[in-house]
C-alpha positions in Angstrom: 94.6 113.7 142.5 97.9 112.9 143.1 97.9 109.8 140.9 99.0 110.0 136.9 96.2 110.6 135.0 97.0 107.2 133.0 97.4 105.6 136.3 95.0 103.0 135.8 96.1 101.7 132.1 98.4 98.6 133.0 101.3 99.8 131.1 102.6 96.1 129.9 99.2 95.3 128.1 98.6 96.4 124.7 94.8 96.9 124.2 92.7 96.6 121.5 93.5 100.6 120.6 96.9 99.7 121.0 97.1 97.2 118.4 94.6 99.3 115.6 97.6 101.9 116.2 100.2 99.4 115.4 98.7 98.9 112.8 97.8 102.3 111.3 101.6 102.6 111.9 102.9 99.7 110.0 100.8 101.1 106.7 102.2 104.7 107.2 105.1 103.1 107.1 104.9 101.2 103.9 103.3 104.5 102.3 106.7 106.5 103.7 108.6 103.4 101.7 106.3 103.8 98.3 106.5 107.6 98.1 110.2 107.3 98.3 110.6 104.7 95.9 108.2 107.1 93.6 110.5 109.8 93.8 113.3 107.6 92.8 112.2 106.3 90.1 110.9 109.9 89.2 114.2 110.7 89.4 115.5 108.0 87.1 113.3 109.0 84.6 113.3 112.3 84.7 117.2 112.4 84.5 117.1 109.9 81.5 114.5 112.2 79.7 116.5 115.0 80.2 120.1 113.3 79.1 118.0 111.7 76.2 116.6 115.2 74.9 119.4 117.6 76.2 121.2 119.7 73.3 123.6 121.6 76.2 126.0 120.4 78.3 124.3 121.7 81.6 121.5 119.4 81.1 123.8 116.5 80.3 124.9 117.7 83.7 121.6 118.3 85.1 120.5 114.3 84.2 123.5 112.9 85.0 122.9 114.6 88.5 119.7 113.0 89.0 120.3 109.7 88.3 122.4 108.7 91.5 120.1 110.6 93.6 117.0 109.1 92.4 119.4 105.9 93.4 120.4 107.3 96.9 116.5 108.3 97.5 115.3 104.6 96.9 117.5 103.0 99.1 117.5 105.4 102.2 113.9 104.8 101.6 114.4 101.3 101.6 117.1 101.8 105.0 114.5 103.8 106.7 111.6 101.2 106.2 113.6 98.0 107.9 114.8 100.5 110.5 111.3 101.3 111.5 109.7 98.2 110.6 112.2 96.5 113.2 111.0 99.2 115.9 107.5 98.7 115.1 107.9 94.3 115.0 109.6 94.8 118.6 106.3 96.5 119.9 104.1 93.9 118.8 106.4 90.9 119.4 106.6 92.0 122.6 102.8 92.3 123.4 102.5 88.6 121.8 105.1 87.4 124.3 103.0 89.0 127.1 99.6 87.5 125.4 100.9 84.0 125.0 102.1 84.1 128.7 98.8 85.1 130.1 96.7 82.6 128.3 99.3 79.6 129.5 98.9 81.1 133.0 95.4 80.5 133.0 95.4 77.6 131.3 98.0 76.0 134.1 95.7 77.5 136.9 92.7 75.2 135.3 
């Protein structure tokens, strides 16, 4: 009982679990990168409907507002999607590597 309880998991293997998590993670991650860019572009037009339609200065204001945000929203989307797309492509790279240099070992030890 004193060994971990994932003791017996080689920890430098990715199994077949492994990889559908990868990649459950990598379409998360492109939903996390669509509903920002939905809310920019919500932004967009909602600000140019409301500078469009607005009779008062404070909604001039009010779409003005929401036009660099919808902006700023879209590409820290965008930011945040290469950040973690990098993180997740390091995972999986690396578990390729390990693959790749498995299969030549047994190939040289035919």
């Amino acid at each position: 009982m004193t060994d971990p309880i994932y003791s017996r998991f080689d920890k430098t293997k990715l199994i077949l679990r492994d990889e559908l998590a990868i990649d459950r993670t990598l379409l998360a991650n492109e939903r996390t990168l669509l509903a920002y860019l939905r809310a920019g572009v919500a932004l967009l037009i909602a600000g140019a409907s409301i500078m469009h339609f607005s009779h008062e200065d404070w909604f001039l204001v009010l779409g003005i507002a929401c036009l660099p945000t919808g902006i700023i929203i879209g590409a820290f989307g965008m930011v945040r999607f290469r950040n973690m797309n990098k993180a997740i492509s390091l995972v999986r790279n690396q578990s390729d590597a390990e693959i790749k240099n498995e299969s030549e070992k047994i190939k040289n030890a035919q």
